[in-house]
N, C-alpha and C positions, 0 to 999 in steps of 0.2 A: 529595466530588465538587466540582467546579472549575466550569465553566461552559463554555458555546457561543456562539461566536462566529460571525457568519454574516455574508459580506460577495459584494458581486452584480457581478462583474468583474474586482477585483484584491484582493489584498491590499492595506493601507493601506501609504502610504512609509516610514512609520517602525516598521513594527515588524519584531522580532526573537527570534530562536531560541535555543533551546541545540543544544551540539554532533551531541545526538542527537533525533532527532524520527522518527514515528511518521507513515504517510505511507497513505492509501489513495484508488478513487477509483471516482466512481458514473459508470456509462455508462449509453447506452440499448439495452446490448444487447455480447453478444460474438467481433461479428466487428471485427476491431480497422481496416478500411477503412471499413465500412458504418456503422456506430456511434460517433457522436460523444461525447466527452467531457462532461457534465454539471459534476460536483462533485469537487471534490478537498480532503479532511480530511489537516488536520496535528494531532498532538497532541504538546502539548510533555514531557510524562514528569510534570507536574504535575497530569495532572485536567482541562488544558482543549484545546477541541479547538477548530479554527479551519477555519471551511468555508468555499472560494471559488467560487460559482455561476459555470460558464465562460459568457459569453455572446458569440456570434457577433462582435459590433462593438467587444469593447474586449478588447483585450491585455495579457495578464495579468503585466507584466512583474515585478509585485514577487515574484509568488506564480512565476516561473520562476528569477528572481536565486536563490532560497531552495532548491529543489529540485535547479537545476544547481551549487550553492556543492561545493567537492569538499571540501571542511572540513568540510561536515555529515554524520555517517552517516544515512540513512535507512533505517527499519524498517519492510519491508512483509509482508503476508501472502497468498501467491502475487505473488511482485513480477516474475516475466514479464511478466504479462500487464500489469500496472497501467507497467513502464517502457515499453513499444512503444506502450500506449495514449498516455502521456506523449510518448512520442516522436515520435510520428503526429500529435498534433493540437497539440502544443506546440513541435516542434519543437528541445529540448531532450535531453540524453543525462544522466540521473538517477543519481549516483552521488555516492561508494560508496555500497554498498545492504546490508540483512540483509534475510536472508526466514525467516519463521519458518516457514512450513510444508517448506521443505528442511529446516531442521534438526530439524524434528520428524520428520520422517522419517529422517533419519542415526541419529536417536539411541531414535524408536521405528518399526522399521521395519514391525513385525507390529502395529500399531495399527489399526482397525477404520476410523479416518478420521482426515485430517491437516488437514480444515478448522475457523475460526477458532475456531468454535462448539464443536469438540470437545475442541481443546486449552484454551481457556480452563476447560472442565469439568473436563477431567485434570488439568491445572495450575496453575490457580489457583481454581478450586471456585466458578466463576461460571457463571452460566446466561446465555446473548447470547439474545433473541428476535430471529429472522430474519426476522420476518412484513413488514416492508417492502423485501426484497431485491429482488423485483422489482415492483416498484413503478414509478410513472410519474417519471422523473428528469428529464424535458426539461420537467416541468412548470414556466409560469414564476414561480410560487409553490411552492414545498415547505411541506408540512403541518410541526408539529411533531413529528410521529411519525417522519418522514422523518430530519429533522436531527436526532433525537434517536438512530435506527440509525445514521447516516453517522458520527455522534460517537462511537459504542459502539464502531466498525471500528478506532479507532486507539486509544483511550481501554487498553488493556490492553497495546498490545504492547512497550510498554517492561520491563512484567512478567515479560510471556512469554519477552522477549531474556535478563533476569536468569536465569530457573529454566535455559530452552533453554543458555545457557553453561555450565553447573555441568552438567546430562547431557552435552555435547559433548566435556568436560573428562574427563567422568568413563567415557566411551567412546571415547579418545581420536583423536578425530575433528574436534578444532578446526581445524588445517589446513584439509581437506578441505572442510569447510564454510566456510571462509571461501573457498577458491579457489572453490566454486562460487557463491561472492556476485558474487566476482570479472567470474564470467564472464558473470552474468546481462545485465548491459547488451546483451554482444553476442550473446546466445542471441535476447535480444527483437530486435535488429534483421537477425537470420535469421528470425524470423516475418514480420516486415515484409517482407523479402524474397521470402517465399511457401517458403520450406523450413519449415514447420514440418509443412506436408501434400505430399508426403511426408515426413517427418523426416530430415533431413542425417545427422544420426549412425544413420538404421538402416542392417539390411544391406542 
């Protein structure tokens, strides 16, 4: 186990990523106009995970250089919803992206549940406690419990991308799944744009 990193308005200037990283993020809620952005966890594929409390008056430019770099992939789990949030209150367009919970659907699509919690069970024989999900995040102290779940949200899904590649592979389905990584960016900012209720692609 690596460690947590907890910083209150940006990322520090000097620090730095590998090519892939592990990306999630705490709101106060899931409407993506009414609910402000809280927290955002990076995990480096090492064990450590780096949390930036967003606060109103300081601008988060390290912690956006890092997320908008198109050189970084990022791995999210449900990554809709987490890039239109990003994009809504950051102002940035988050890319390229993995999302694990599509590919866990591509490749198991009769699965009972495609959330974090379930595939970390299936796939790598880990139990996540969710008891702080909804939790108070505008708080402006976070408990240790708190940073300790937000850290758990990224802390696996480098794992997850390894095993999810080798099903994808092996249901020949990587294509596919990548073009809908592809396409997430702009799926999130037809949310933003109010097509998600009613949904642009129904009939």
């Amino acid at each position: 186990m690596g460690q947590i990193f907890f910083y209150k308005g940006d990322l520090p200037d000097d620090i730095s990523f590998p090519n892939i990283i592990a990306v999630d993020t705490e709101t106060m809620g899931l409407n993506l106009h009414r609910d402000r952005l809280c927290l955002v966890q990076i995990g480096d594929g090492k064990g450590n995970a780096y949390l930036t409390q967003i606060l109103r008056d300081v601008e988060p430019v390290n912690l956006k250089r890092i997320l908008s770099n198109p050189k970084i992939l990022k791995i999210f789990q449900y990554a809709r919803f987490d890039l239109a949030k990003i994009k809504h209150d950051l102002g940035i367009v988050c890319a390229p992206v993995y999302c694990t919970k599509i590919a866990h659907k591509l490749v198991r699509p009769s699965a009972y549940s495609h959330g974090l919690k379930a595939i970390c069970q299936e796939l790598l024989s880990v139990e996540l406690v969710k008891e702080q999900q909804l939790s108070d995040w505008g708080l402006e102290e976070l408990s240790e419990a708190q940073k300790g779940y937000a850290a758990n949200d990224v802390l696996y899904l480098h794992e997850l991308k390894k095993k999810l590649d080798v099903l994808l592979e092996r249901e020949g389905r990587t294509a596919i799944a990548k073009a809908c990584f592809d396409f997430l960016p702009t799926r999130a900012e037809l949310d933003l744009l109010g097509f998600d209720n009613p949904d642009i692609f129904e009939h």
